[in-house]
C-alpha positions in Angstrom: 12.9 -12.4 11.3 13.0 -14.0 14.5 14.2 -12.0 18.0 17.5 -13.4 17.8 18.2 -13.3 13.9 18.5 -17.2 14.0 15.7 -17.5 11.5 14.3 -15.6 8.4 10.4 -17.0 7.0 9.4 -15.7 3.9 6.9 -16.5 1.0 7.9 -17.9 -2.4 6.0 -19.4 -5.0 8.0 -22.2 -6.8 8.1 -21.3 -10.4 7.2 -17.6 -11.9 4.5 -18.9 -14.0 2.9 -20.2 -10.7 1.4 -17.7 -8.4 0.4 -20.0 -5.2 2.9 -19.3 -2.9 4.7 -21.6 -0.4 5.8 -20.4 3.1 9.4 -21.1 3.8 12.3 -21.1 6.4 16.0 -19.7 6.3 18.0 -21.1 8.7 20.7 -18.1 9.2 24.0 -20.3 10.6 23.4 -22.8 8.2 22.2 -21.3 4.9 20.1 -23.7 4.5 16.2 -22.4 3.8 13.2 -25.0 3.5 9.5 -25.4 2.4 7.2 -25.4 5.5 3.8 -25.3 3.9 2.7 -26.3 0.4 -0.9 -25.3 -0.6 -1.1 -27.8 -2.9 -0.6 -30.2 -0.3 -2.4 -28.8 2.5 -5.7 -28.1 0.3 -5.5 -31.9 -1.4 -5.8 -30.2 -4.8 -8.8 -28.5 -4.2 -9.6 -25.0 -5.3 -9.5 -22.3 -2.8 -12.7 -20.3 -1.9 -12.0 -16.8 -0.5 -14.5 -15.6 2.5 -15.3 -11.9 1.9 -12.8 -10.4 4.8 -10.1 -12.0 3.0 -10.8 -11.3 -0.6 -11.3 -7.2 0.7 -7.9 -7.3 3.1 -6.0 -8.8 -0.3 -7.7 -5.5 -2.3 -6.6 -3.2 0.7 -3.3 -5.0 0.5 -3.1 -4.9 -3.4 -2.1 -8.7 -3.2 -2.3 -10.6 -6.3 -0.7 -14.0 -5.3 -2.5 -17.0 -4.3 -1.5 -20.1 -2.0 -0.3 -18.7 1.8 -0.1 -15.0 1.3 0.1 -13.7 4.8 0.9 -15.4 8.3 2.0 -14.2 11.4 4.2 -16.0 14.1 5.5 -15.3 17.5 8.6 -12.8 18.2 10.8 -15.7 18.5 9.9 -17.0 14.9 8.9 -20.8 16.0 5.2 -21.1 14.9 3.4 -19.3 12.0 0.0 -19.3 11.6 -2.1 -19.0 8.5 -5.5 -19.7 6.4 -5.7 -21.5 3.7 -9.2 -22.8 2.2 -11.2 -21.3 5.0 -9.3 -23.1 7.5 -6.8 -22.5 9.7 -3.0 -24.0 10.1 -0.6 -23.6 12.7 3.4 -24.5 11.1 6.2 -25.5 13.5 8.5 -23.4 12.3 11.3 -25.4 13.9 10.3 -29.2 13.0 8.5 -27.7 9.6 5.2 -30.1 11.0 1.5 -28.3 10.1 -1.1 -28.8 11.4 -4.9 -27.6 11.1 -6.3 -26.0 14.2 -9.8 -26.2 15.2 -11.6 -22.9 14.3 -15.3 -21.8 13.5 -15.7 -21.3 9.3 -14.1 -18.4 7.5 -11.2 -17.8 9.6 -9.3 -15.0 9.4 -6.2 -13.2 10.4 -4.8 -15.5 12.7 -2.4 -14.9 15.4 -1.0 -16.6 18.0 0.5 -15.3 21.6 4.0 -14.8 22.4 4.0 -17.9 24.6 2.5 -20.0 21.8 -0.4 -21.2 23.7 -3.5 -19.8 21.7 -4.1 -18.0 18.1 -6.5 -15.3 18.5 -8.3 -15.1 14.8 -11.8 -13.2 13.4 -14.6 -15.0 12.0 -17.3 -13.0 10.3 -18.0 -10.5 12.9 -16.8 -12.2 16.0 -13.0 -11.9 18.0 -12.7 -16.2 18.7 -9.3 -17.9 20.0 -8.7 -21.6 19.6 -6.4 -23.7 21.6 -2.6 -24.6 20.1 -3.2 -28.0 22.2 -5.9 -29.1 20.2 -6.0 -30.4 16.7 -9.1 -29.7 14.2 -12.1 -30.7 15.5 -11.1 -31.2 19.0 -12.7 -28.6 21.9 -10.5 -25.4 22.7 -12.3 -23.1 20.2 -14.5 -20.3 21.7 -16.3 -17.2 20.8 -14.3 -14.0 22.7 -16.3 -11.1 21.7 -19.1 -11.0 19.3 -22.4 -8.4 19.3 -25.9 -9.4 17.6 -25.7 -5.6 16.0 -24.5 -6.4 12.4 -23.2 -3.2 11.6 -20.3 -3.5 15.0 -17.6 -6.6 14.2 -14.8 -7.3 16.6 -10.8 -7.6 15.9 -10.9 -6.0 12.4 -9.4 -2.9 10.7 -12.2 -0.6 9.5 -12.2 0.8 5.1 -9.9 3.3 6.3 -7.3 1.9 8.2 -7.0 -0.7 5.8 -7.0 1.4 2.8 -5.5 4.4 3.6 -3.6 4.1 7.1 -1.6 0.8 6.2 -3.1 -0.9 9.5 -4.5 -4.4 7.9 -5.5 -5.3 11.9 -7.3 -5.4 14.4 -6.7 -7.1 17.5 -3.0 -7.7 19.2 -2.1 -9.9 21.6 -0.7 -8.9 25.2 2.9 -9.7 25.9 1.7 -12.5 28.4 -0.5 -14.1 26.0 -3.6 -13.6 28.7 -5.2 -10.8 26.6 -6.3 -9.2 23.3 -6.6 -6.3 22.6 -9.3 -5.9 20.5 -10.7 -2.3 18.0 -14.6 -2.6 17.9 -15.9 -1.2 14.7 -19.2 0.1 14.2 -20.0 1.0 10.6 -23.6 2.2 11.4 -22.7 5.3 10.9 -21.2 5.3 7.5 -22.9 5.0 4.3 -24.5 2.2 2.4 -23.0 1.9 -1.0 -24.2 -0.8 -3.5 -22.1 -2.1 -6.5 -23.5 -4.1 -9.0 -22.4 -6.9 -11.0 -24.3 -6.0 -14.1 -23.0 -9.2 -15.9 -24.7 -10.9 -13.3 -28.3 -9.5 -13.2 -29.6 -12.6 -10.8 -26.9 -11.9 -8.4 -27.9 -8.9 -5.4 -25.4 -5.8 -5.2 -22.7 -6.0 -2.8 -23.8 -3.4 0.1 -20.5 -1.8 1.5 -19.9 1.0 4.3 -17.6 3.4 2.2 -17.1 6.6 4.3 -17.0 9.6 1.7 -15.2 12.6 1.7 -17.1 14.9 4.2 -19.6 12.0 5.3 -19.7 9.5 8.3 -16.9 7.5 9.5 -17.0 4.2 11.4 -17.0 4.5 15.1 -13.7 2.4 16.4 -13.0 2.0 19.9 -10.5 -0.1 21.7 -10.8 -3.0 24.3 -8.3 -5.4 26.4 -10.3 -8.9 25.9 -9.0 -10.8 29.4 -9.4 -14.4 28.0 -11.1 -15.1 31.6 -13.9 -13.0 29.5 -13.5 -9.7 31.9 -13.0 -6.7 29.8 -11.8 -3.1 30.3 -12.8 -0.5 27.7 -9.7 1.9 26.6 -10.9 5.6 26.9 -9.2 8.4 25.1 -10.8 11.8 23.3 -12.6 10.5 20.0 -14.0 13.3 20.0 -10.8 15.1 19.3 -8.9 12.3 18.1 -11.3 9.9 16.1 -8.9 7.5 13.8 -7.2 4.8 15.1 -3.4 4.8 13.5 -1.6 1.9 15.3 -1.3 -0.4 18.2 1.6 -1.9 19.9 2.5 -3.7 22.7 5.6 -5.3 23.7 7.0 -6.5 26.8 8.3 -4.8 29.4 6.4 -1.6 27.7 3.5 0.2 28.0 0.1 -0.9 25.7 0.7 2.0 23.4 -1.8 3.6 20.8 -1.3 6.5 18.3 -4.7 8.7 17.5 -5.1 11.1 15.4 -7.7 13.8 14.5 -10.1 13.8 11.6 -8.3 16.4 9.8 -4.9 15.2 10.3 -3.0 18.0 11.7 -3.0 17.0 15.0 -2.0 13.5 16.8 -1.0 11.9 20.1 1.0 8.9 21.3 -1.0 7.7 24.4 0.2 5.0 26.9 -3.0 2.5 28.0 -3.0 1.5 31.5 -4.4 -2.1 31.2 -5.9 -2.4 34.5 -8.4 0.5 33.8 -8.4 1.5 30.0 -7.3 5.3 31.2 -4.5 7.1 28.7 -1.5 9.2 29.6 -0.3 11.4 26.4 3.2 10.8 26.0 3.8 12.6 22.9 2.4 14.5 20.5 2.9 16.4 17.7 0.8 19.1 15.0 1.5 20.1 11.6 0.0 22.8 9.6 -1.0 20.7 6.2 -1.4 17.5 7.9 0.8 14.9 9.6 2.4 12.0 7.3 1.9 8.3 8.7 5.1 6.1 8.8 4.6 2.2 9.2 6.3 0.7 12.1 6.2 3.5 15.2 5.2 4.0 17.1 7.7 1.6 18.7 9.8 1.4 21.8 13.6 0.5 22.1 15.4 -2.0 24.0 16.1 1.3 26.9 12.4 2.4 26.9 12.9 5.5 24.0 9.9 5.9 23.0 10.6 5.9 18.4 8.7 8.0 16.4 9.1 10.1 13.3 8.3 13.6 12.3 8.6 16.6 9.9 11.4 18.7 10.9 12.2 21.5 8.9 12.1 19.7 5.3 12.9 16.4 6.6 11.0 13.2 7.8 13.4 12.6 10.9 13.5 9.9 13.4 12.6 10.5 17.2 13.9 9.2 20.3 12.7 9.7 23.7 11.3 13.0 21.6 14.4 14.0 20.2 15.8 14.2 16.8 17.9 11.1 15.7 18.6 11.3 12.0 20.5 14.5 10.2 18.8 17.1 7.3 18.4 15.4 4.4 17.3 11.6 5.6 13.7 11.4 4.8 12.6 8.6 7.1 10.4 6.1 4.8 9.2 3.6 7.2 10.7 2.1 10.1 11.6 -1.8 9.6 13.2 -3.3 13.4 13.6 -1.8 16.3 15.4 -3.3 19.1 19.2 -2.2 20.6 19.1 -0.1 17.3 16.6 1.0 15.0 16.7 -0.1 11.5 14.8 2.0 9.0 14.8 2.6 5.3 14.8 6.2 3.8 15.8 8.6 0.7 18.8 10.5 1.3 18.8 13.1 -1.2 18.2 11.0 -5.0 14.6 10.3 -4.5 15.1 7.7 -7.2 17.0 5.5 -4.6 15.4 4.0 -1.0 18.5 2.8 1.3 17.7 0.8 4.6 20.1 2.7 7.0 20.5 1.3 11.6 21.0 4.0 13.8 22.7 2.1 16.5 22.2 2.8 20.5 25.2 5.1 21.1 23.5 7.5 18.0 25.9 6.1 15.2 24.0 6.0 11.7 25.0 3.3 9.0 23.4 3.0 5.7 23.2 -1.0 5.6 22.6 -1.1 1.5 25.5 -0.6 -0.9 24.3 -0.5 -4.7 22.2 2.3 -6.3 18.4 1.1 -5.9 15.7 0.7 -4.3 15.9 -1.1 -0.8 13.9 -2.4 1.9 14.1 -5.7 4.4 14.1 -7.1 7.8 16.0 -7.2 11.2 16.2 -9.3 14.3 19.5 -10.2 16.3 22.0 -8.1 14.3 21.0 -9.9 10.9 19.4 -7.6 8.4 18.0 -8.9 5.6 17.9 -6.8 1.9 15.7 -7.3 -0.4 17.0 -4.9 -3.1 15.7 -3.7 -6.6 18.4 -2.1 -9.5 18.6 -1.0 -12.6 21.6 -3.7 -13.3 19.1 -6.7 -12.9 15.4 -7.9 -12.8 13.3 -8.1 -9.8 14.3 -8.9 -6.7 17.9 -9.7 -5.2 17.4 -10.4 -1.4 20.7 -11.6 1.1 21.3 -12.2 4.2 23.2 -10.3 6.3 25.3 -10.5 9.6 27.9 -7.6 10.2 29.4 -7.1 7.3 29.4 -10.1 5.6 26.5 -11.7 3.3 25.8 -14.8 5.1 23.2 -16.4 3.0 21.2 -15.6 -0.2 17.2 -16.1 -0.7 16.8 -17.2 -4.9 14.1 -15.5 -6.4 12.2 -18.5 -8.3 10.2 -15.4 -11.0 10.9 -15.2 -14.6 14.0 -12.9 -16.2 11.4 -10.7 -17.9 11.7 -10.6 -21.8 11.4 -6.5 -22.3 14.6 -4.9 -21.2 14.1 -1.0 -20.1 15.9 1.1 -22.4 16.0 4.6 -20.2 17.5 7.9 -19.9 16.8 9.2 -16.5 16.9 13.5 -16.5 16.2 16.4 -14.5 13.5 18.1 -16.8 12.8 22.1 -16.0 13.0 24.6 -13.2 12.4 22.2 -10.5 14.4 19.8 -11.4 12.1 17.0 -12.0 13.2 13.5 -11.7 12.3 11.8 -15.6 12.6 8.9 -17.5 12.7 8.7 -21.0 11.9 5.2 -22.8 13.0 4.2 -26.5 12.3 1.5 -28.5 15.0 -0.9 -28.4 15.5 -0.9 -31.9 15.1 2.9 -31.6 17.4 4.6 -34.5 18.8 7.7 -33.2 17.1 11.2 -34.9 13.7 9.3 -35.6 10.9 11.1 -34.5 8.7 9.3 -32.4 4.8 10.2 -30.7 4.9 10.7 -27.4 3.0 8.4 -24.0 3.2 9.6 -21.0 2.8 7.1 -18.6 2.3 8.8 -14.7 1.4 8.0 -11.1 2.0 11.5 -10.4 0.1 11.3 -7.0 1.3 11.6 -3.3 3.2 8.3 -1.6 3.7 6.8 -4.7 6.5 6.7 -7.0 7.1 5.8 -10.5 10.7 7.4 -11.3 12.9 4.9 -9.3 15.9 2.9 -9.8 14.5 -0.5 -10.5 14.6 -2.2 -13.6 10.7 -4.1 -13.3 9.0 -0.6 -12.4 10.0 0.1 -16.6 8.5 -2.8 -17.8 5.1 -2.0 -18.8 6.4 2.1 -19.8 9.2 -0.2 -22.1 6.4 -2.9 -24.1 4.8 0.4 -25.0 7.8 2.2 -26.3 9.0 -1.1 -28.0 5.1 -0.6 -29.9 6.9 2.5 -31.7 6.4 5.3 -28.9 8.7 7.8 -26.8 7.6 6.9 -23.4 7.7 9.7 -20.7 7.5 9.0 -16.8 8.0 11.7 -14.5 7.3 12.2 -10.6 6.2 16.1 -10.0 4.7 18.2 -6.7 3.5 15.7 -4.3 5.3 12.5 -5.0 7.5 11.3 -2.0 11.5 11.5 -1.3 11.9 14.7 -2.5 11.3 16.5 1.1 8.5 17.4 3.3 7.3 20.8 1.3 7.7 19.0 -2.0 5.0 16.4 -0.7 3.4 18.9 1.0 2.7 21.8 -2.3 -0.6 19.9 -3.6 -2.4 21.0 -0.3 -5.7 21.7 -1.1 -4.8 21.8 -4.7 -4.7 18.2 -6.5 -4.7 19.2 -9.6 -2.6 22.4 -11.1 0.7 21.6 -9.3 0.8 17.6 -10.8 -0.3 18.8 -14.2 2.0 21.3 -14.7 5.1 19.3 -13.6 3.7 17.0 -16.3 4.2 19.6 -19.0 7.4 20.7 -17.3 8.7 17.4 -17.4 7.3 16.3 -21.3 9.3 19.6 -22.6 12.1 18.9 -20.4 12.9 15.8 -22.0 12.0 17.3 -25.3 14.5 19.8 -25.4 17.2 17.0 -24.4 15.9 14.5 -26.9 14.4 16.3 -29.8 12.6 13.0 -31.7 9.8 13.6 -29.4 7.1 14.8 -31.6 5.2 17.5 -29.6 2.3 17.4 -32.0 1.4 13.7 -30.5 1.4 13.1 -27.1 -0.6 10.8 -25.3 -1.1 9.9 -21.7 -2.0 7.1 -19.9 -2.6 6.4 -16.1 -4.2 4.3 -13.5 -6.1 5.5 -10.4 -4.7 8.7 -9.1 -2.5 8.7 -12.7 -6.4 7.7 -14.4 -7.1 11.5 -12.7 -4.2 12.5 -14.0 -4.8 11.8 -17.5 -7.8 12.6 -17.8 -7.5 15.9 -16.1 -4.6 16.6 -19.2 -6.7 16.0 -22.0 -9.6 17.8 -20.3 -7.9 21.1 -18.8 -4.5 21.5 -21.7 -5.9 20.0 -25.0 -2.6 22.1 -26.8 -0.5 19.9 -25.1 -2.5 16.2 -25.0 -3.8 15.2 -27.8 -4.9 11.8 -26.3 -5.7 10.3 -23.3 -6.5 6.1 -21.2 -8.1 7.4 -17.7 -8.3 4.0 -15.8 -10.3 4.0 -12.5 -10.0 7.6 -12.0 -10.9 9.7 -9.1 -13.2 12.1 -11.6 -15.3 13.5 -8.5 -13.2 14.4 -5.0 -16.5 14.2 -2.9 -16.9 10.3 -3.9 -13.3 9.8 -2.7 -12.9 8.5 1.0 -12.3 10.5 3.7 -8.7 9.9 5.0 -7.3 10.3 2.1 -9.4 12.9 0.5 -10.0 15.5 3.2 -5.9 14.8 4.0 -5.0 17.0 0.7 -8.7 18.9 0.2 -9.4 19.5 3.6 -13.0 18.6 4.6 -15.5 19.3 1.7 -17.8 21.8 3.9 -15.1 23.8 4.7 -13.7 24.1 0.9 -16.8 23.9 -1.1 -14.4 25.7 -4.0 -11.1 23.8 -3.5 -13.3 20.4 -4.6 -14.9 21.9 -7.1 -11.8 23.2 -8.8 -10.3 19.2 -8.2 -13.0 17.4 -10.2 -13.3 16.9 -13.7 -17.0 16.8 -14.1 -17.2 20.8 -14.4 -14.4 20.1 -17.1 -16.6 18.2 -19.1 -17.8 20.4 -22.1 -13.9 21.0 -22.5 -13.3 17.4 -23.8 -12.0 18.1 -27.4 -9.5 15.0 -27.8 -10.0 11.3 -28.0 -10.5 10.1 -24.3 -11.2 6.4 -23.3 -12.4 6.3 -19.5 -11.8 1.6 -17.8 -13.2 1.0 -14.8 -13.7 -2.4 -13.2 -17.5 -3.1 -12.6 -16.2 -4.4 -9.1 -14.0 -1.9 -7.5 -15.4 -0.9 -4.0 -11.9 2.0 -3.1 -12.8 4.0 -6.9 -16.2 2.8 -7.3 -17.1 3.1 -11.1 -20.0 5.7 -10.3 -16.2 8.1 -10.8 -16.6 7.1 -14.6 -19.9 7.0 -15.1 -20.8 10.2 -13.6 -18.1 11.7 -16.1 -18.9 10.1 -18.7 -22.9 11.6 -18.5 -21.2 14.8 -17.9 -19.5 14.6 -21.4 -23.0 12.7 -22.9 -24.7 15.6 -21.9 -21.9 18.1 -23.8 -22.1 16.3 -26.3 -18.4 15.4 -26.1 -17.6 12.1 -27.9 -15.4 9.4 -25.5 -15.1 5.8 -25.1 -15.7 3.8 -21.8 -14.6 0.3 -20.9 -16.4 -1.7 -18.5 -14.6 -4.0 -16.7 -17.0 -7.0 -15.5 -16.5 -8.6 -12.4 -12.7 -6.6 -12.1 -11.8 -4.9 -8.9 -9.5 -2.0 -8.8 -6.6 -4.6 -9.6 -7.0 -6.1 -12.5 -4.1 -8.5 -13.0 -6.6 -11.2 -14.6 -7.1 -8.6 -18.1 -3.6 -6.9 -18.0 -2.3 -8.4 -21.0 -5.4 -7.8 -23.6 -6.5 -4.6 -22.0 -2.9 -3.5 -23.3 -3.7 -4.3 -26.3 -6.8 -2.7 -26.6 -5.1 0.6 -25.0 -2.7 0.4 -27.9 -4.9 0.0 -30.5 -6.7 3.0 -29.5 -3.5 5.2 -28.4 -2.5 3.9 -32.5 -6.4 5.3 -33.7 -6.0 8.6 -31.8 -2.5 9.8 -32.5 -3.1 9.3 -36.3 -1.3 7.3 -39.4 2.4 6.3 -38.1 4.9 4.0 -39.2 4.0 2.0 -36.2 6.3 -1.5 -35.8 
């Protein structure tokens, strides 16, 4: 959104069965939106060769799409700047004219100042800015900050940070467009991992820095990068407060940082004085179990309140000037716009719905979306855009607000998907457990059907929402002749601060059991579920999932898909890992009792373990480490290598459903499958 809410850009590809996408512009008084940038244009029909920071920022990012797939732009919405092909464009966002901007090879992450007079952008290791008066090839291009060390790069967001803590960046521009600030990130530390491509014996392994549970993290610091080339190095207590969360800077504000310590209980808000790199704490905040990030705050209002969000009692609440904002029961989500008012999205006691909500300058609070869903958006000049998801339609319905009234409507241009959820949503068990129960959609009532779970099950993720495309997959394999079962248990999100907070140092017991609860919940509301076969499937934390079911309650699971699952704790990363576990020296036991491989010799049902070849966030060692632990028990299984796949794998979805089905159909035993 721009400043003013005159302008919304957003990304669009033009057809759902084409997945470059085009950047675009809504004019808000007019309606009227446009295409800016083409790819297919721009690159003159060529294919498009990623450079290694950008194919790891769009795993961090978990972004699929091809074509322009992120820009950035000034506060006042009148250039965007992007990379496509290596090189890098600038887009007059007002006249819709691009233009490609002289930069060294591999850009990346582009941004220009406020006063649209440079982009500041990383290549390789080095921090570079290049001239908006200059067109490709011409001089204004120069190196900013770049060390001979290979292990330190410059203006880039470390494994962590990326992967865990949301911040995809690196370096920010000052207000007056005459500095950057720049992190400096030294991986020398960390340790060297190698993955393979075993399809590819010629090929050398990728060497990585992946900071383990319990092992070394990258050393980040922070810099203002004076474009005269003086520099002044920001000082705060590493020691004390090692990861980097977020950096903001706006005008008229303070240069403001939020740190936090390495086991999470403990961080600080610290204003930067840019003359001299020295910090002044101006808030900070502690929490038994460990502190929760929200994107978007820190952040500072139009009066100077400084915004910020905390666990209060059993809510997430918003802060302003340090005091509470939002009412019991509003568990803040992440925090969209702030300006005059601060514009946020949030549960509000369904945690299958997300509402974006403004709490306006004199304290008023409006929830800004109206139907039952999922919601999210953007705000600038008292127009709020809503993107919103539903159970009454497909994908993504996304209008334009100002006041009250819709003024304009974004088209979605993706396909009306063929599979139509058919759902039951239920409260299964003591706690109350949010569940959704799939049938065939030919399903004749009293028929007894096997059972699929199909979980997430793990903290900050949900899978038991109001939105009709998050059934999509869970309703192809009920349509196959199952009774698909999705519940969100312990640690799952929007469901209050000690509901996240009960897997503390215990991953394992807490989801599981939920499971159960939940399978014999919606048993004893919908009695075709056949309790003597039940599968479960899962990816990632839900791959952990089902494979810790099979492994740990073989009366209840009679069958289980672990895709890239966390099998060993200590392999995990450290931000999120020692977050739940704590730090691995400390609870030698609790990470024992979290990983599988001492649940091995267990293994009595049919268990296949997929895992990409490629994935460098759950490298495949997870698999193969179980799957010698069951070897050596003698416990039959199946794995699945995935060459060449990271740990998305959107280019095999459709056959490796197949195959999952085929062997879900094997396990469970003669049916009268359709």
């Amino acid at each position: 959104m721009a400043r003013d809410g005159s302008r919304v850009a957003f990304l669009r590809s033009p057809a759902g069965d084409d997945p470059n996408t085009c950047l675009w512009v809504l004019d808000v008084e007019t309606g009227r939106e446009r295409v800016v940038a083409e790819p297919g244009r721009l690159l003159d029909h060529e294919g498009e060769e990623l450079s290694p920071e950008e194919r790891a920022r769009r795993e961090r990012a978990r972004e699929s799409a091809a074509g322009i797939v992120q820009y950035a732009t000034d506060p006042e919405l009148r250039l965007a700047a992007f990379v496509l092909g290596g090189a890098m464009h600038a887009a007059d966002l007002l006249t819709g004219q691009v233009r490609r901007l002289a930069s060294a090879s591999d850009a990346f992450d582009p941004r220009p100042d406020p006063r649209l007079s440079w982009v500041a952008y990383t290549s390789g290791r080095a921090l570079r800015v290049t001239s908006l008066d200059g067109e490709a090839g011409a001089t204004g291009d120069r190196l900013l900050m770049e060390e001979a060390d290979p292990d330190v790069s410059w203006g880039s967001a470390e494994f962590v940070a990326a992967e865990e803590m949301e911040r995809l960046r690196g370096h920010w521009w000052a207000p007056d467009g005459t500095a950057v600030v720049a992190a400096r990130v030294d991986v020398g530390p960390v340790a060297r991992w190698h993955i393979a491509d075993p399809a590819n014996p010629d090929q050398r392994p990728a060497t990585v820095a992946y900071p383990a549970a319990g092992t070394a993290n990258a050393d980040v610091t922070l810099h203002l990068l004076e474009l005269d080339g003086s520099r002044v190095d920001v000082s705060w207590d590493r020691g004390a407060f090692p990861y980097l969360v977020e950096v903001t800077w706006t005008s008229e504000r303070p240069l403001t940082i939020l740190v936090q310590s390495r086991d999470q209980r403990r961080w600080q808000v610290l204003g930067v004085d840019p003359a001299t790199g020295a910090t002044t704490a101006l808030w900070r905040d502690e929490d038994e179990h460990w502190l929760t990030i929200v994107p978007g705050v820190p952040a500072w209002t139009e009066t100077g309140r400084l915004v910020m969000a905390a666990d209060r009692g059993d809510s997430r609440v918003l802060l302003l000037g340090g005091e509470v904002a939002t009412p019991p029961g509003i568990d803040v989500q992440r925090v969209v716009n702030v300006a005059s008012d601060v514009v946020f999205t949030a549960w509000d006691g369904d945690p299958m719905q997300v509402h974006l909500w403004r709490l306006t300058s004199e304290g008023k609070l409006d929830r800004l979306s109206d139907d039952p869903g999922v919601h999210g958006g953007a705000a600038g000049g008292g127009v709020v855009v809503v993107s919103s998801t539903s159970m009454e339609h497909a994908g993504v319905r996304t209008a334009v607000r100002s006041g009250d009234h819709e003024v304009a409507r974004i088209e979605s241009h993706a396909e009306t998907p063929i599979v139509r959820p058919n759902v039951s949503f239920l409260r299964a068990g003591e706690r109350q457990l949010r569940t959704a129960v799939l049938f065939p959609a030919q399903h004749e009532a009293g028929q007894s059907l096997p059972v699929l779970l199909d979980p997430y099950g793990g903290p900050h993720f949900q899978r038991v929402v109001l939105a009709n495309n998050a059934f999509l997959e869970s309703q192809w394999f009920a349509n196959q002749g199952f009774a698909v079962v999705v519940a969100d248990g312990r640690g799952t999100p929007g469901r209050g601060v000690s509901w996240e907070k009960a897997v503390h140092l215990n991953l394992a017991a807490p989801v599981l059991e939920d499971q159960i609860a939940a399978l014999h919940g919606a048993a004893e509301q919908h009695p075709e579920l056949d309790l003597s076969r039940v599968a479960i499937r899962g990816w990632s934390f839900g791959g952990y999932l089902a494979a810790l079911a099979v492994l740990r309650r073989p009366d209840v699971f009679h069958a289980a898909i672990s895709g890239a699952p966390v099998t060993e704790q200590r392999l995990y990363d450290t931000h999120y890992t020692e977050r739940y576990l704590g730090h691995p020296d400390e609870h030698p036991d609790v990470y024992s009792a979290n990983s599988l491989l001492e649940d091995a010799q267990g293994l009595e049902r049919p268990l296949m373990l997929i895992h990409g070849l490629a994935d460098d966030n759950v490298v495949v060692a997870h698999t193969l480490r179980l799957s010698r632990a069951l070897l050596e028990a003698g416990r039959p299984h199946r794995v699945l290598p995935l060459a060449g796949i990271t740990h998305m794998t959107p280019v095999v979805t459709e056959h490796l459903l197949l195959l999952q089905l085929a062997f879900l159909r094997e396990a469970l035993g003669p049916a009268d499958w359709p």
